[in-house]
C-alpha positions in Angstrom: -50.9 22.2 9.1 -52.4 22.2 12.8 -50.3 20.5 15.3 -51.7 17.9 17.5 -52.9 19.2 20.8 -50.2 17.9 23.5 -51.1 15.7 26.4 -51.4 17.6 29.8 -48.2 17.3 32.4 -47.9 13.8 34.3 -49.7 11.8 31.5 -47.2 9.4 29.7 -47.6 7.8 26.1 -48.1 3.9 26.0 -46.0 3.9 22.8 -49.9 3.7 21.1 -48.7 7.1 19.4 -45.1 5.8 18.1 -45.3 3.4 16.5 -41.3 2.1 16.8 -41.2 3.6 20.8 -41.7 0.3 22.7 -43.2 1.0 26.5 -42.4 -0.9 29.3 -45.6 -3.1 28.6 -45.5 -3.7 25.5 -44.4 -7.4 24.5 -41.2 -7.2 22.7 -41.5 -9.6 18.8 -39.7 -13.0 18.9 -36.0 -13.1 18.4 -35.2 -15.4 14.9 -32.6 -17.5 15.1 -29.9 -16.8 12.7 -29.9 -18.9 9.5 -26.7 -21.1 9.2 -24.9 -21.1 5.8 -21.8 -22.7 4.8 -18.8 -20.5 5.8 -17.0 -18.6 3.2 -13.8 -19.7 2.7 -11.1 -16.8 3.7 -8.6 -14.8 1.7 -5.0 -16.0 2.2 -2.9 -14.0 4.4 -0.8 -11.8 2.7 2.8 -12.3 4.0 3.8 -9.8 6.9 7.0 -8.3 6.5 9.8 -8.6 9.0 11.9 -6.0 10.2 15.5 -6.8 9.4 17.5 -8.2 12.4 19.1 -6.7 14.6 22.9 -6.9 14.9 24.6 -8.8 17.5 26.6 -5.6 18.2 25.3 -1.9 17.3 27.1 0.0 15.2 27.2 3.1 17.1 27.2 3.7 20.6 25.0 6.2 22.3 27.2 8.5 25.3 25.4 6.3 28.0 26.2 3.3 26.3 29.7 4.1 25.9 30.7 5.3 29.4 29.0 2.1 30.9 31.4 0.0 28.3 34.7 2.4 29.6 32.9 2.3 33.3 32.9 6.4 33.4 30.2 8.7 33.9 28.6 10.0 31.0 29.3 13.4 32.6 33.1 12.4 32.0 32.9 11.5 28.3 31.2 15.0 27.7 34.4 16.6 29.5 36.8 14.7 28.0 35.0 15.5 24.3 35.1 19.0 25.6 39.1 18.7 26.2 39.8 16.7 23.4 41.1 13.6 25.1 39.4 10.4 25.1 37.5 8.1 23.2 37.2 9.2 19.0 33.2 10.6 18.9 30.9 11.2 15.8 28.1 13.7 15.4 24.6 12.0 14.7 23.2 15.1 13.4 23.4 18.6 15.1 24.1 17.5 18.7 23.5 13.8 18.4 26.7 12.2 19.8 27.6 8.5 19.4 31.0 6.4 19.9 32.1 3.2 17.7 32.8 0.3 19.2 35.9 -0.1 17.2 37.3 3.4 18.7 36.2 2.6 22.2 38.2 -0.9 21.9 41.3 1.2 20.7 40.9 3.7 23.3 41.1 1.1 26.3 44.0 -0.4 24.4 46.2 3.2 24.5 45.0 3.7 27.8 46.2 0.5 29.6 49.6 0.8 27.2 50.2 4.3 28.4 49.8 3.0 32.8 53.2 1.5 33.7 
């Protein structure tokens, strides 16, 4: 098929040649109102489930956590876990360390029996 011969430089289309291209002149159709209906009625809410609460006290201690219970430097509780003295430790993993509360309490308890 031949194409359509193109309009010279500087001459603009009215939109006359697309038909859905709206120009700046052309009017623009009426805006219809949207119908009302009768709302549908919603789907009840399933429930949403809730995380399970959290202790009062956590069960293990992270390094930071502990040495601000024993007021130490966590720089100190990795020393004395490199000496063997101090507070009883567990591994969380490969080099996850944590402390229970329960050996921190006994800790300060040998440690204030032991100062005269």
């Amino acid at each position: 098929m031949p194409r359509a011969a193109k309009s010279g430089r500087g001459e603009r289309s009215c939109g006359k040649n697309r038909p859905r291209q709206l120009s700046l002149f052309d009017e623009l159709p009426p805006v219809r109102a949207p119908i009302p209906t009768a709302e549908k009625p919603r789907p009840a809410k399933r429930s949403v489930r809730r995380p399970a609460p959290i202790p009062e006290r956590p069960l293990v201690l992270t390094p930071a956590q502990a040495a601000a219970l024993l007021n130490v430097r966590p720089a100190t509780l990795k020393s004395w876990r490199a000496k063997g003295i101090g507070p009883t430790f567990v591994k969380r993993g490969a080099r996850l360390i944590g402390y229970l509360p329960e050996a921190l309490t006994a800790f300060l308890r040998e440690s204030a029996a032991q100062k005269p």
